[in-house]
C-alpha positions in Angstrom: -47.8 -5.7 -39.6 -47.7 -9.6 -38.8 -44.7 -11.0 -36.6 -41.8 -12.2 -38.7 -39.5 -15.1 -37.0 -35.8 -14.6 -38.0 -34.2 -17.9 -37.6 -30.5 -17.2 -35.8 -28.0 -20.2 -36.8 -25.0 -21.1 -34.9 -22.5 -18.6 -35.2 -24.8 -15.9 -37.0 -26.3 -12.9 -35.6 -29.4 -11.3 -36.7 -31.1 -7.9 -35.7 -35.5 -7.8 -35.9 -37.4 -4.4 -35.0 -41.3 -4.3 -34.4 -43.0 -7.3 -34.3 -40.0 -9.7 -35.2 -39.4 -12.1 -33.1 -35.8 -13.7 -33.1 -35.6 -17.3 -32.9 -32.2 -19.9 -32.2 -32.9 -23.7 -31.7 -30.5 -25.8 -30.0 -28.4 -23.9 -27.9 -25.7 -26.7 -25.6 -22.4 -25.3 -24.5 -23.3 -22.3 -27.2 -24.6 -19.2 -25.6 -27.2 -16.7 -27.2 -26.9 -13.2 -26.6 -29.8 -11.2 -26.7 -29.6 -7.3 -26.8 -32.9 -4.8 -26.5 -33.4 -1.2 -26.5 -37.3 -0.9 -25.7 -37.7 2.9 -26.8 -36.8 1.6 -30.2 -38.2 -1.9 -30.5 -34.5 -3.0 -32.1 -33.4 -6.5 -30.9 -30.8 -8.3 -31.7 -29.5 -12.3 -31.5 -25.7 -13.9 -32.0 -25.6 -17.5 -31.1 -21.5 -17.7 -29.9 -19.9 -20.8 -30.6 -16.4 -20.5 -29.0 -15.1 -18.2 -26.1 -12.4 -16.9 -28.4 -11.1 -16.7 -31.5 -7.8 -18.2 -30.5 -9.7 -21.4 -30.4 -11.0 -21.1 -34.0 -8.4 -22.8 -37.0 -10.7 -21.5 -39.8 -13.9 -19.2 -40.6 -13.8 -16.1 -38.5 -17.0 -14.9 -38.4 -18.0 -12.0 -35.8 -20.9 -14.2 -34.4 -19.0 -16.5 -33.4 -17.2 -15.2 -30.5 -18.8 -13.1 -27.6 -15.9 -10.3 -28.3 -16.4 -9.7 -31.7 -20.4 -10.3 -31.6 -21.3 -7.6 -29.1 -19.9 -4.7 -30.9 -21.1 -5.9 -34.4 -24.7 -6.4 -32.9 -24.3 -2.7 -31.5 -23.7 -1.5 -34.8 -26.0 -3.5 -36.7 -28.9 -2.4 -34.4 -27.8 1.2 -34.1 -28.6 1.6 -38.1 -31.8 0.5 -36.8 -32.4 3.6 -34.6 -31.2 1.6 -31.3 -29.4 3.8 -29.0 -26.7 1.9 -26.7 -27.3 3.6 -24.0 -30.8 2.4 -23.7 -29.9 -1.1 -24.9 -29.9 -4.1 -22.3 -28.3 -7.7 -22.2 -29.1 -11.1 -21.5 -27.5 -14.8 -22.2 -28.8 -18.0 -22.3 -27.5 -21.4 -22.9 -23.8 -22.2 -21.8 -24.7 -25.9 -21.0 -22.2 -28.3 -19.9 -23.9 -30.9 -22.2 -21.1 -33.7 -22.0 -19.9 -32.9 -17.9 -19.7 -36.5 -17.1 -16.9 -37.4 -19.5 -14.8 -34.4 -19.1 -11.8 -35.0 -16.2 -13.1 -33.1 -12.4 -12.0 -29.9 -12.2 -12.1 -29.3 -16.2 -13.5 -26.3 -16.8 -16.3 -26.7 -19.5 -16.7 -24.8 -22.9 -20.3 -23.7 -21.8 -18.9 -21.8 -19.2 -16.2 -20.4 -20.6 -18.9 -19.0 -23.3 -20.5 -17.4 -20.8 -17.8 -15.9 -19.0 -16.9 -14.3 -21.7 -20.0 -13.8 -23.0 -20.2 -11.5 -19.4 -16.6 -9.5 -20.5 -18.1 -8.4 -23.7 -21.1 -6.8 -22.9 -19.2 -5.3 -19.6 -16.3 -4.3 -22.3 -19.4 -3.1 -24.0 -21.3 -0.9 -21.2 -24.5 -3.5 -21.9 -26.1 -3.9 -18.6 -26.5 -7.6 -17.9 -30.0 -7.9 -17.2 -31.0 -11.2 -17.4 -30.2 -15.1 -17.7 -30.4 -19.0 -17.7 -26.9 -20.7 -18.3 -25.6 -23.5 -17.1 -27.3 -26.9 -16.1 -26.6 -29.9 -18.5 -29.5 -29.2 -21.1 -30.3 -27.7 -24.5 -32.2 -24.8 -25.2 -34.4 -23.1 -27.4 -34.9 -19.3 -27.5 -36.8 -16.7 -28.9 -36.9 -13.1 -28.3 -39.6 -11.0 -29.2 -38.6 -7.8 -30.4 -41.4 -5.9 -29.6 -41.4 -6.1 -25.9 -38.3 -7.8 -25.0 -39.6 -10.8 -24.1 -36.8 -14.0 -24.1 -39.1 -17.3 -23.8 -36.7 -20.2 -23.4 -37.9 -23.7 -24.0 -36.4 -26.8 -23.2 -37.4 -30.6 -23.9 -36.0 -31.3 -19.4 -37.2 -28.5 -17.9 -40.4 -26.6 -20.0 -40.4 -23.2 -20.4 -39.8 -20.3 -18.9 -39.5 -16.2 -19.3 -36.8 -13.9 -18.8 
């Protein structure tokens, strides 16, 4: 069976087993979290858009907040034989793309994504594995299902693996 990339758009989630290998482009303040249970070669990708859903006016979608991703990713990938308790977390992305016009002492929107990005999968029991969040940089990420492997790519900084 060939690899099959499954594009993940902002405030989507998607769920690959086998050889898929889930893809998001353009990660800033967004964050991507990226679940994996190994025994069962189920991933799964949400790109999160806003720390909460109090901050939303319009279009509630469960990808696009950490608290409302997490579980629907658990289900998703559990009707793909994933079993939570062997399934594993990491997070990528939560730039602070625009720091030097925001007042000092302003918390950014990146972090805040990630933050709760963290109290989801905790609220979750999704050990926290892995991640690269932070800095002042977009992203691209892919995860390959297979393995586990995240590759993260950046224009600034390369690549790297987590």
């Amino acid at each position: 069976m060939s690899a099959r990339e499954i594009i993940v758009r902002v405030a989507d989630l998607q769920v690959g087993t086998g050889e898929d290998v889930l893809t998001t482009v353009g990660l800033g303040s967004c964050v991507a979290i990226l679940l994996h249970d190994p025994a069962a070669r189920v991933g799964g990708l949400a790109h999160v858009l806003l720390p909460s859903p109090a901050l939303s006016r319009r279009h509630p979608t469960a990808a696009k907040f950490p608290q409302t991703a997490v579980p629907r990713l658990l289900e998703e990938m559990a009707k793909e034989g994933a079993n939570h308790r062997r399934i594993v977390g990491r997070l990528v992305g939560g730039a602070s793309m625009f720091a030097a016009l925001a007042a000092p002492g302003t918390i950014q929107m990146g972090e805040r994504n990630v933050v709760a990005s963290r109290q989801a999968l905790s609220t979750h029991n999704v050990p926290l594995v892995g991640e690269a969040v932070g800095g002042d940089y977009g992203r691209t990420v892919r995860l390959w299902v297979c393995d586990g492997r995240v590759v993260i790519s950046s224009v600034a900084h390369g690549s790297q693996t987590l």
